[in-house]
C-alpha positions in Angstrom: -11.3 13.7 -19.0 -14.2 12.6 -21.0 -16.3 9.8 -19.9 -16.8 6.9 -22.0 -18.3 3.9 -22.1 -15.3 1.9 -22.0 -13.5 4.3 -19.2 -16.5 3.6 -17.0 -16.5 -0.2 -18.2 -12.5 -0.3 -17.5 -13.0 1.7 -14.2 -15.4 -0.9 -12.6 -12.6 -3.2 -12.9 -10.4 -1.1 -10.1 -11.5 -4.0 -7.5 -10.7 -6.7 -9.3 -7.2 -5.6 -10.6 -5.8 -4.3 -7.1 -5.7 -7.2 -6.0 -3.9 -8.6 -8.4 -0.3 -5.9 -7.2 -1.5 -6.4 -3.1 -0.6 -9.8 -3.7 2.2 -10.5 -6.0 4.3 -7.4 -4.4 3.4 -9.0 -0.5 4.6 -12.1 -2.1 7.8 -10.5 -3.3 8.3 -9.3 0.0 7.6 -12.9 1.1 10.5 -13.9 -1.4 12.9 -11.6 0.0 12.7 -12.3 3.6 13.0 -15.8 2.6 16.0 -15.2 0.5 17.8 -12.7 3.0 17.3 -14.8 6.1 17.7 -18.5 4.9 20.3 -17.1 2.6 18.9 -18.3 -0.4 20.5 -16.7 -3.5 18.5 -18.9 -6.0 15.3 -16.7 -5.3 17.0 -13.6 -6.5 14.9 -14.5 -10.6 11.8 -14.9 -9.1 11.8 -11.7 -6.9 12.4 -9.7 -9.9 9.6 -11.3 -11.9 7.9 -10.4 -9.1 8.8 -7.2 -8.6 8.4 -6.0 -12.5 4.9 -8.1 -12.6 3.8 -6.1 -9.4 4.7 -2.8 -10.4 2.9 -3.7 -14.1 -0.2 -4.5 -12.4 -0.1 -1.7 -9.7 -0.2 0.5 -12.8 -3.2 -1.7 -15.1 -4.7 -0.8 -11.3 -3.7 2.8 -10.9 -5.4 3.5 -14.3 -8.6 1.2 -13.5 -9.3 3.5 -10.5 -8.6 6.7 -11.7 -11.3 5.8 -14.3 -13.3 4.6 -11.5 -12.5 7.7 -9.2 -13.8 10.1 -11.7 -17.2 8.3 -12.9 -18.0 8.1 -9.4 -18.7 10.4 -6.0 -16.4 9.8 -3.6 -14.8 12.0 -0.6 -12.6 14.0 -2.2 -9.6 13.7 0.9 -10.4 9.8 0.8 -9.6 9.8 -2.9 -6.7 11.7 -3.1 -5.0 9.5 -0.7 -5.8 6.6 -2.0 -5.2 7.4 -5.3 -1.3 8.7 -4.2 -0.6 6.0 -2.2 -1.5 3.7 -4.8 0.9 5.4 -7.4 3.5 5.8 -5.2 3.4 1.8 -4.3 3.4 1.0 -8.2 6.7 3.8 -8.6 8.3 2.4 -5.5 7.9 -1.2 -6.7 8.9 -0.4 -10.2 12.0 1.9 -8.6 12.9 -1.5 -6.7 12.9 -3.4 -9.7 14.8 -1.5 -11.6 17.4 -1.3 -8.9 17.8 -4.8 -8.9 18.6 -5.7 -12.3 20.6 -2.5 -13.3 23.8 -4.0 -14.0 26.1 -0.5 -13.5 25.0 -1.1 -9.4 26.0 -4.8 -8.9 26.6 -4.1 -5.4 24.5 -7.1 -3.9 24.7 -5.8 -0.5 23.8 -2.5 -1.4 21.2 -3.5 -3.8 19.3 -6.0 -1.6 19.4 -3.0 1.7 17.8 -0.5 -0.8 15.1 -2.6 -2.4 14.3 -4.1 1.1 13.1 -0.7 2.5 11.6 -0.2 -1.0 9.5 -3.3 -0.5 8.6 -2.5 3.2 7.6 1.1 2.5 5.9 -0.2 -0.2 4.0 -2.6 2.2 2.7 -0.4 4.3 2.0 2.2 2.1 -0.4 -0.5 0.3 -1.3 -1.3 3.8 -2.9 2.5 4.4 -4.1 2.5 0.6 -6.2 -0.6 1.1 -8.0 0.8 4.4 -8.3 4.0 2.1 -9.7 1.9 -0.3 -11.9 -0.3 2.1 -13.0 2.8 3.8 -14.7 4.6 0.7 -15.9 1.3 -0.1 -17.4 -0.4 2.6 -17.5 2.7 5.0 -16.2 3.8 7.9 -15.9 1.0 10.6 -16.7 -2.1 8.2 -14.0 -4.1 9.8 -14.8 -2.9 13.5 -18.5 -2.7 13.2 -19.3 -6.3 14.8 -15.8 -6.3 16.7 -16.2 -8.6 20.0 -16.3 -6.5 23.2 -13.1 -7.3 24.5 -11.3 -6.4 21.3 -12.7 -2.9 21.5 -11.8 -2.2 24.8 -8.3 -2.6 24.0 
């Protein structure tokens, strides 16, 4: 790909705009345990807004760091992780989505058990793709670096 002004100006944006899919799809998954254990049906609109919002911006983000990821020199295992992990959690979110409000599958039960280990794997997997992220960003021990002693013995 050719570098551009405006890939490198979009690409320094990759910070900014992952946060944006962390938090709406952890606050999907918020939603949902909400909805599954205090049996709240009524929450079933705003998880798919969520859902469809978080997948959108898990993409706008996707794209932001692949622009970033090539303008810059980063390890090339690091990268490659991250950048996977972070398309897979924008497919996975999008896939969960899309399984929710396909009307051919109106199988509550069915739908709500499959987009809940959507949304979990998706957690996680945002989960290792922010340390990935962290890690080629702030370096290796940034979190651990002024740990208290007792904490690091454990």
């Amino acid at each position: 790909m050719i570098l551009t002004d405006w890939t490198l100006f979009f690409g320094r944006f990759h910070p900014l705009f992952v946060h944006l899919p962390i938090g709406i799809i952890s606050f999907a998954a918020l939603l949902e345990i909400v909805a599954v254990y205090k049996k709240k049906t009524f929450l079933s609109a705003a998880i798919n807004i969520a859902l469809l919002t978080g997948a959108l911006s898990a993409g706008l983000a996707a794209v932001s760091g692949y622009f970033l990821s090539i303008s810059a020199d980063y390890n090339y295992d690091v990268i490659f992780w991250h950048k996977w992990i972070g398309i897979s959690s924008a497919v996975i979110t999008f896939l969960a989505w899309l399984i929710r409000v396909y009307k051919k599958w109106d199988i509550p039960f069915l739908k709500i058990k499959i987009t809940n280990w959507l949304l979990a794997s998706c957690i996680i997997l945002i989960t290792i793709g922010a340390h990935l992220g962290a890690k080629m960003t702030h370096g290796d021990g940034y979190l651990t670096r002024h740990m208290p002693g007792f904490l690091k013995s454990l």
